[in-house]
LUMBALO-384060 format. One record per atom (N, C-alpha, C): z, y, x; residue in one letter. Coordinates in steps of 0.2 Angstrom, whole numbers, plus 2048, in hexadecimal, padded with zeros to 3 digits. Each point is the difference from the previous one (the first is absolute). Layout:
ZYXa
...
This chain:
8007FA804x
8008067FCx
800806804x
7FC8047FFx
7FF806803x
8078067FFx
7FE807805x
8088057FCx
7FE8047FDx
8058007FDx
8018067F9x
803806804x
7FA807800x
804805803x
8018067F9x
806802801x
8058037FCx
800808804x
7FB8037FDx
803808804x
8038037FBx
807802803x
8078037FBx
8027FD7FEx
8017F9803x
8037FA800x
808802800x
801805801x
807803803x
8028037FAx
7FC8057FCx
8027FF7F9x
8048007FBx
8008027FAx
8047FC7FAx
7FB7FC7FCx
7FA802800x
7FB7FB7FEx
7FF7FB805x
7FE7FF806x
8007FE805x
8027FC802x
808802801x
8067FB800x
8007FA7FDx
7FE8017F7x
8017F97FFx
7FC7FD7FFx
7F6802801x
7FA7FD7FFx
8027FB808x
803803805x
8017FC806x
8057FA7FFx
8068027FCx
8037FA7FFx
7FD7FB7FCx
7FD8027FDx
7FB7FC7FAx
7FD7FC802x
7FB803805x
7FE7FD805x
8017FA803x
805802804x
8027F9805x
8067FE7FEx
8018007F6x
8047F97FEx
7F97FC7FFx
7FA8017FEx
7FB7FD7FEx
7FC7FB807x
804804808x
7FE7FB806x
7F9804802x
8018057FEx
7FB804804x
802802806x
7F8803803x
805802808x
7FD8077FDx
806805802x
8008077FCx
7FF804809x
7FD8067FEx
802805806x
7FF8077FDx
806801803x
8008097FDx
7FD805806x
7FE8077FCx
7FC802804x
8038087FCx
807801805x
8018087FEx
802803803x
803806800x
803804805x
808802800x
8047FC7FBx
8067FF800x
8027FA7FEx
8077FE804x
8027F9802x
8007FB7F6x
8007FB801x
7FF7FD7F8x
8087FF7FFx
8027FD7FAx
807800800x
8017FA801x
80A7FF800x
8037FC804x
7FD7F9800x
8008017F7x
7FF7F87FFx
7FA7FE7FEx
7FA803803x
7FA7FD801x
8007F8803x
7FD7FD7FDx
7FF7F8801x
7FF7FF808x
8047FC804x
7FD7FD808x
7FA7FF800x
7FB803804x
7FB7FB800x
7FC806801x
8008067FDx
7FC8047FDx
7FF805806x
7F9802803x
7FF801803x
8018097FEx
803805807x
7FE8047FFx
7FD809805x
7FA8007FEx
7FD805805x
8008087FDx
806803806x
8008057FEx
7F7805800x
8028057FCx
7F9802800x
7FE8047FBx
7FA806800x
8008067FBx
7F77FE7FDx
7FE8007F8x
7FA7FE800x
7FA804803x
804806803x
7FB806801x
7FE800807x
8037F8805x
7FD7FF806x
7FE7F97FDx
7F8803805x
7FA7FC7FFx
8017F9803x
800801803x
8047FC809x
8067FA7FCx
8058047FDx
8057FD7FEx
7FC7F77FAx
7FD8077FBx
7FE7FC7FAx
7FC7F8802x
7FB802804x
7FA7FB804x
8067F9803x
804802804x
8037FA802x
8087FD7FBx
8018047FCx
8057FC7F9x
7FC7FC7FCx
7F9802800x
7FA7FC7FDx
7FE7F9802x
8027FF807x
7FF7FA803x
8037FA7FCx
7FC7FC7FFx
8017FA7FBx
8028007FAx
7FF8047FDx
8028027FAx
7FB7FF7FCx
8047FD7FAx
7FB7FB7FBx
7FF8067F8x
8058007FFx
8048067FBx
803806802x
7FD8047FBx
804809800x
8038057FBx
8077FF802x
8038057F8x
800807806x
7FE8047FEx
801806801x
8038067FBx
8087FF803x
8058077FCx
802807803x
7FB800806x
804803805x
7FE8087FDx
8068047FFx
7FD8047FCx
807808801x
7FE805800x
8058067FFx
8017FD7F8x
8067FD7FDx
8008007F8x
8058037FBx
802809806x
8038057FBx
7FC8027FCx
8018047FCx
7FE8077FEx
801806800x
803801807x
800806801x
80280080Bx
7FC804800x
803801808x
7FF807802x
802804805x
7FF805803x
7FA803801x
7FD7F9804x
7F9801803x
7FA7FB7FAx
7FE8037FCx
7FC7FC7FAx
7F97FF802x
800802806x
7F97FA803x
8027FA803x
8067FE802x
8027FB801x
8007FA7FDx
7FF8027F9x
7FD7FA7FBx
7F77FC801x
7FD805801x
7F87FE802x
7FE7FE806x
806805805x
8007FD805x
8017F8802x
8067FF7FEx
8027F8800x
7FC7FC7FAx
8008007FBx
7FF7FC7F9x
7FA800801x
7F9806802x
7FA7FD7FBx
7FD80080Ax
803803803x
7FC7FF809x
8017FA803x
8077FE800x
8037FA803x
7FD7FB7FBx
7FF7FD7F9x
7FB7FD7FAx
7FA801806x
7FC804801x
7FA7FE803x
7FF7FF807x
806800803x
7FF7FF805x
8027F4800x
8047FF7FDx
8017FA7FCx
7FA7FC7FFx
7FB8047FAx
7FC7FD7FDx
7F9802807x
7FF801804x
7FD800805x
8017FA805x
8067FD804x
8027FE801x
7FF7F97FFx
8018007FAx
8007FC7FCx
7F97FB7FDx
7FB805801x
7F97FF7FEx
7FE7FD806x
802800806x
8007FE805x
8017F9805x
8097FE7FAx
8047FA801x
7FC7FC7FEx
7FC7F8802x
7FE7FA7FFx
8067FD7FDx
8007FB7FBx
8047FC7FFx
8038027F7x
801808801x
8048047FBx
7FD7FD7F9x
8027FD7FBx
7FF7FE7FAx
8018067FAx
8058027FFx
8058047FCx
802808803x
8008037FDx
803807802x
8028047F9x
8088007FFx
8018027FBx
802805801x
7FF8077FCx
802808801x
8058027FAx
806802805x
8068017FAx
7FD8087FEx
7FE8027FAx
8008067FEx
8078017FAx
7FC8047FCx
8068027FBx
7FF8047FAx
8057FE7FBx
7FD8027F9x
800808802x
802803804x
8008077FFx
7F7803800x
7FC7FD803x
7F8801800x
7FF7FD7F9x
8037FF7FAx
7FD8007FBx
8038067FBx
803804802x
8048047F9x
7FD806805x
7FD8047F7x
7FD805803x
8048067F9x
7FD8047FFx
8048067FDx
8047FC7F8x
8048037FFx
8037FF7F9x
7F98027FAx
7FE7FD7FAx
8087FC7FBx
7FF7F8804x
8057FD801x
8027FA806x
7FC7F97FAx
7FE7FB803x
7FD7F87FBx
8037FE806x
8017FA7FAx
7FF7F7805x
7F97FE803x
801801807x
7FC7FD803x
7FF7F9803x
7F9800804x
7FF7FA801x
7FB803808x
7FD7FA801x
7FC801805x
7FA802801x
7FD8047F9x
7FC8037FFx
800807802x
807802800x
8028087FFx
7FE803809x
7FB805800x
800805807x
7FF8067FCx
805806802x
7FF8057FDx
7FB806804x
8007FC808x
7FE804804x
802801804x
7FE806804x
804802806x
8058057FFx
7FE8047FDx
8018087FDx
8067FD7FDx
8007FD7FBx
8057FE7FAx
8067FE804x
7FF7FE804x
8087FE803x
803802801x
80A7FE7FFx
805804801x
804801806x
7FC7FE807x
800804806x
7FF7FD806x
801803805x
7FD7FF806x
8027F8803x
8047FD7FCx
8007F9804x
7FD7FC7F7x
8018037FCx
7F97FB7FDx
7F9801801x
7FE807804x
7FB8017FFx
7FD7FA808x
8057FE804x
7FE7FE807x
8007F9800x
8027FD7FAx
8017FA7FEx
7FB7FD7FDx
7FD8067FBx
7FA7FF7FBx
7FB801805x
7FF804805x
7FB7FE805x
7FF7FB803x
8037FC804x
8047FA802x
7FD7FA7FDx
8018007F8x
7FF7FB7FCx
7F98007FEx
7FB805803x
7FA8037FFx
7FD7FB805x
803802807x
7FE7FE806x
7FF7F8800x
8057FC7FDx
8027FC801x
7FB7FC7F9x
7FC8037FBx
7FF7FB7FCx
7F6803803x
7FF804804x
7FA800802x
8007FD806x
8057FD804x
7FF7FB805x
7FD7F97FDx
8057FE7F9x
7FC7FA7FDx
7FC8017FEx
7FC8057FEx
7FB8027FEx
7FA7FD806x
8017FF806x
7FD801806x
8037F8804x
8047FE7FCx
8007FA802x
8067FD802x
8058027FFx
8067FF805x
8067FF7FAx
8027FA7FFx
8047FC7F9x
806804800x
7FE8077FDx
8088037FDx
8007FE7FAx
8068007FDx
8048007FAx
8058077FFx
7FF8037FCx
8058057FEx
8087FF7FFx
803803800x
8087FC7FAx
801809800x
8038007F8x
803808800x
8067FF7FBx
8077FE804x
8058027FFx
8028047FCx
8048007FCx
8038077FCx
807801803x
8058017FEx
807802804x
8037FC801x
8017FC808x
8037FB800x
80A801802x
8027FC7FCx
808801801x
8017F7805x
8078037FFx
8057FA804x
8047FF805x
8007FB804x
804801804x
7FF7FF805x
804805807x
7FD7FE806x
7F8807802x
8048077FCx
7FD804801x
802806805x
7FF7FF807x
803804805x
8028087FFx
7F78027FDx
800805801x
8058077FDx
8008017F8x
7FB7F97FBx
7F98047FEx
7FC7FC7FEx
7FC8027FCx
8028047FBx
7FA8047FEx
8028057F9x
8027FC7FAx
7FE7FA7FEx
8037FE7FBx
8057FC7FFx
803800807x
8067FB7FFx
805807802x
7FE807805x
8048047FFx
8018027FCx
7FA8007F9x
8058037F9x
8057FD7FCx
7FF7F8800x
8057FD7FEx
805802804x
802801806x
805801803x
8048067FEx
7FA804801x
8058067FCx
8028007F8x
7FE7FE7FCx
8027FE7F9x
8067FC7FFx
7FF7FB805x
8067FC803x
8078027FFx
800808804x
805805801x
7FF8037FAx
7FC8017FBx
8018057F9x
7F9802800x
7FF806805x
7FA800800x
8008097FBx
7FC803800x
7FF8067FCx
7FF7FE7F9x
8038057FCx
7FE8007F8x
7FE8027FEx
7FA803803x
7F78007FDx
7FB7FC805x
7FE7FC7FAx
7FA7FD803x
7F98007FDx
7FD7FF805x
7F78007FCx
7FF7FB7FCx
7FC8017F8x
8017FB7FAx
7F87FB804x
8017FB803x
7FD7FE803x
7FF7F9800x
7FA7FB802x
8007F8800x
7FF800807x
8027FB802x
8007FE808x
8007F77FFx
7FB7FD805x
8007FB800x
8037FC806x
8057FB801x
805800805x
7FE7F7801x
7FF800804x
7FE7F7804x
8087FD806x
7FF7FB800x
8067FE805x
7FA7FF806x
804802805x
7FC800807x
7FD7F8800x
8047FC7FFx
8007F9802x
7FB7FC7FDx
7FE8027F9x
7F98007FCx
7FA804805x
802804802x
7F6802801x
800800807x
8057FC806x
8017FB802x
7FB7F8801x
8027FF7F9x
7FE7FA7FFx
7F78027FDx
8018067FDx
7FA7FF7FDx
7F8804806x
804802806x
7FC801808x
7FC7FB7FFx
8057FB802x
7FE7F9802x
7FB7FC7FBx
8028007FAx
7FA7FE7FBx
7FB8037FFx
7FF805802x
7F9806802x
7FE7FD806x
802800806x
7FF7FC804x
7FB7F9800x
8037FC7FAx
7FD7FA7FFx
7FB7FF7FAx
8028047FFx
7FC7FF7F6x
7FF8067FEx
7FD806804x
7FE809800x
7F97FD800x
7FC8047FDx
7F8803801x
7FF805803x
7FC800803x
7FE804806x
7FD8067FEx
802804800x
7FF8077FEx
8028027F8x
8047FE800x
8057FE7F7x
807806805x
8038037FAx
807802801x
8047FD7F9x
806800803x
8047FD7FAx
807803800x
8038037F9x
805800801x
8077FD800x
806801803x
8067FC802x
8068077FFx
8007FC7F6x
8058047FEx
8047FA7FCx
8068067FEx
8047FB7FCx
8028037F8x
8068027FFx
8018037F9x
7FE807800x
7FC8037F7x
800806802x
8078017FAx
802808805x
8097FF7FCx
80080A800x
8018047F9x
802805803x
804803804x
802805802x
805801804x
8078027FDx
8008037FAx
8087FF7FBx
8037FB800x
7F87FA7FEx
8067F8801x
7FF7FC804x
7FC803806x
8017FC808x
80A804802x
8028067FEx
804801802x
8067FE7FCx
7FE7FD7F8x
8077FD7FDx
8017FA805x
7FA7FB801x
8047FB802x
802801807x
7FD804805x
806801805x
8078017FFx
8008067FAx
8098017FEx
8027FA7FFx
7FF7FC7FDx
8047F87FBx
7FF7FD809x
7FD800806x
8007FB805x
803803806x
8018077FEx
805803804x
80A7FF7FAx
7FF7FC7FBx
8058007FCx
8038067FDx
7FC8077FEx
8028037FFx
7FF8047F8x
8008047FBx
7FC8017FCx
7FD804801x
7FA7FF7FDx
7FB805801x
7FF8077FFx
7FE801806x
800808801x
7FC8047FCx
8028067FCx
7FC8047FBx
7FA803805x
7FB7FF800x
7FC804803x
7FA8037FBx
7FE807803x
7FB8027FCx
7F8802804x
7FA7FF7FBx
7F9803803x
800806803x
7FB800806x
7FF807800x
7F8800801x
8008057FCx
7F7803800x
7FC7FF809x
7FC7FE7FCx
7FC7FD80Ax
7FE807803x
7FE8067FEx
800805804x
807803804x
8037FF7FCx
809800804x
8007FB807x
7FE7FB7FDx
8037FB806x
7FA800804x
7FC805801x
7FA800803x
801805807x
8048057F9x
802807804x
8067FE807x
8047FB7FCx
8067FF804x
7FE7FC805x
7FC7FB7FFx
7FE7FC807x
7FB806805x
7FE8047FEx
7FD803807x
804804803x
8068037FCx
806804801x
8037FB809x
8037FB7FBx
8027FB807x
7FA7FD806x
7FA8007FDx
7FC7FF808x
800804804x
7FF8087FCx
800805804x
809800804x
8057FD7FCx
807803806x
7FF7F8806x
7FC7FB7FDx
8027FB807x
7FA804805x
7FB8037FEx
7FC802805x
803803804x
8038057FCx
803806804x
806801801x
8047FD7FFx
8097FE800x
8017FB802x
8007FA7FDx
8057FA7FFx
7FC7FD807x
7FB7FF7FFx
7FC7FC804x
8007F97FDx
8017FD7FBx
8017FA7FDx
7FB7FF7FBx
7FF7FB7FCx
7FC7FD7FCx
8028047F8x
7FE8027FDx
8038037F8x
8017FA7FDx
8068007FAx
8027FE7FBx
7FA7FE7FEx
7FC8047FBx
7FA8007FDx
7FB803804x
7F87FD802x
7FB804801x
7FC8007FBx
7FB805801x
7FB8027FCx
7FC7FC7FEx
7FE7FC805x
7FC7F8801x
8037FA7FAx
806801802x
8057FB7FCx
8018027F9x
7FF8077FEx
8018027F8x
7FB7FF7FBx
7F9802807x
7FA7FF7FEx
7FE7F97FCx
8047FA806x
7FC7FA7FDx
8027FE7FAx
80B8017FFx
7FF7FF7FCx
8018037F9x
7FC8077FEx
7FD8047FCx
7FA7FA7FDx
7FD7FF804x
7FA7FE802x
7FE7F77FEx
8067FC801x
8007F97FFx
8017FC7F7x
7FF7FE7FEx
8017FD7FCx
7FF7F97FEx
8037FB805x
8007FA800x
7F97FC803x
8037FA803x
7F97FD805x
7FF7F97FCx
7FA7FE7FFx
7FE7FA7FFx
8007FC806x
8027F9801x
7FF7FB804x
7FC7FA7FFx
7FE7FF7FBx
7FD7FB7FDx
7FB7FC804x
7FC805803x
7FA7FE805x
8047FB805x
804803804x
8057FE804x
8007F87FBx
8057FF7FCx
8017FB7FDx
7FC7FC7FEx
7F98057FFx
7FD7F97FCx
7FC7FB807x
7FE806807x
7FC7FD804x
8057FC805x
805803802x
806800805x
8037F97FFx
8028017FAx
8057FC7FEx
808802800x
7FF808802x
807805804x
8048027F8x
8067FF801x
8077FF7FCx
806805802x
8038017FAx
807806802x
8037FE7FCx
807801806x
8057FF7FDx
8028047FAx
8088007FCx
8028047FBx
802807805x
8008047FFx
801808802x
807801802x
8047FB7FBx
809802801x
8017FD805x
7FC7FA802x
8027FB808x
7FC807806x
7FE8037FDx
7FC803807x
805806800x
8038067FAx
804803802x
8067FF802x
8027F77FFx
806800802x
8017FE807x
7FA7FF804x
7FE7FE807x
800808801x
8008047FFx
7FC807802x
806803801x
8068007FDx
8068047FDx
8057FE806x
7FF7FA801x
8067FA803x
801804804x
């Protein structure tokens, strides 16, 4: 069996597509530029490394059968906001070159993400239909992503066996950083503010789209994208059941108008830019999407895949822990 190379193996997505991996007896190798965590499986080979050297990419490619590619900037918000294209849609093409190159490579799987489908409000359920465009998107690290996902489905257009997978918010456990959707449970966790945007958000356990990498991997169509979601849940009753899982009752919370919270989130990009130096509460990226979201179909997934989710309550009780 050939190896499965993992950039951003080090990850919260990453992490567990790597454990996944090699309980399955695969021989796994990471390819990032921060250490992977403690309890990454024996075995797992790892090269430190950035996708944005050429040099690097070419020789992590060496015997490589498979390729999940997460290696990705996956704020929404940074100081320097070409940083997102920089890394996302430049390091993507330095990858998919690369790669077009490696003999042997059967698979190449591209993690993108539901954010390249939600484009202006009034918000639908989507599916893998939905491209709003370039223009439509709610900011600089979706727009670098949807580029990216552009990149990579005109490689298979050209010949080179990608497969798409577009995540929606993955939660759970074992999130260093954390990601934005596990740092908003975490703040809710604590109470959280009491206004919130009257919103749907679709929330997946990491461990699912995970498994469902892997089944794109073996059972994807070649220039197909699919999505890897799980419940779509508003955000008044995504936050009752955290009250009842944090034991407590729930907290009176009220909407606020989306130009409010639109106002407020550049308020704070603007004080981390120029004060705090930190990440905002809320960014404008983040209010955008989900103004803009309205539930994700998986079906495709499901029907092609054979990709499965667990219940919601198992994922935010792994998320909370």
């Amino acid at each position: 069996m050939g190896i499965t190379l993992v950039t951003g193996g080090s990850g919260f997505i990453g992490g567990h597509l790597v454990a996944a991996l090699a309980a399955r007896g695969e021989r796994v190798r990471i390819l990032d530029r921060q250490e992977p965590p403690e309890d990454t499986p024996p075995g797992v080979e790892f090269w430190r490394g950035s996708i944005l050297d050429p040099a690097a990419v070419t020789r992590a490619l060496d015997g490589v059968e498979r390729v999940h590619h997460l290696a990705a900037v996956a704020t929404l918000w940074d100081r320097d906001p070409t940083v997102f294209d920089r890394v996302n849609r430049q390091g993507t093409r330095v990858l998919l070159d690369a790669a077009a190159r490696a003999p042997g490579l059967t698979r190449f799987v591209h993690c993108s993400t539901e954010a390249v489908m939600i484009g202006h409000p009034p918000p639908r359920r989507l599916d893998e239909r939905a491209d709003p465009g370039l223009e439509a998107l709610a900011g600089p690290y979706c727009r670098s992503k949807y580029r990216a996902e552009k990149d990579a489905l005109a490689a298979a257009a050209e010949g080179l066996p990608v497969v798409v997978v577009n995540p929606t918010a993955p939660i759970g456990p074992g999130d260093r950083l954390p990601t934005p959707p596990n740092a908003m449970l975490r703040l809710f966790r604590r109470g959280g503010p009491r206004l919130i945007l009257d919103c749907v958000l679709n929330l997946v356990d990491v461990r699912d789209v995970a498994q469902g990498m892997i089944l794109a991997a073996e059972r994807g169509r070649v220039g197909e994208r699919y999505i890897l979601g799980g419940e779509d849940i508003g955000l008044g009753d995504l936050l009752g059941r955290i009250d009842r899982l944090c034991g407590r009752h729930p907290i009176r919370r009220h909407p606020v108008p989306p130009a409010l919270a639109l106002g407020a989130a550049r308020v704070e990009e603007w004080l981390s830019d120029h004060v705090t130096h930190r990440p905002p509460t809320a960014s404008v990226t983040g209010v955008r999407l989900a103004l803009g979201g309205g539930g994700f179909d998986s079906g495709k997934a499901m029907r092609e895949l054979g990709y499965t989710v667990r219940p919601l309550e198992a994922s935010l009780r792994a998320a909370l822990e």
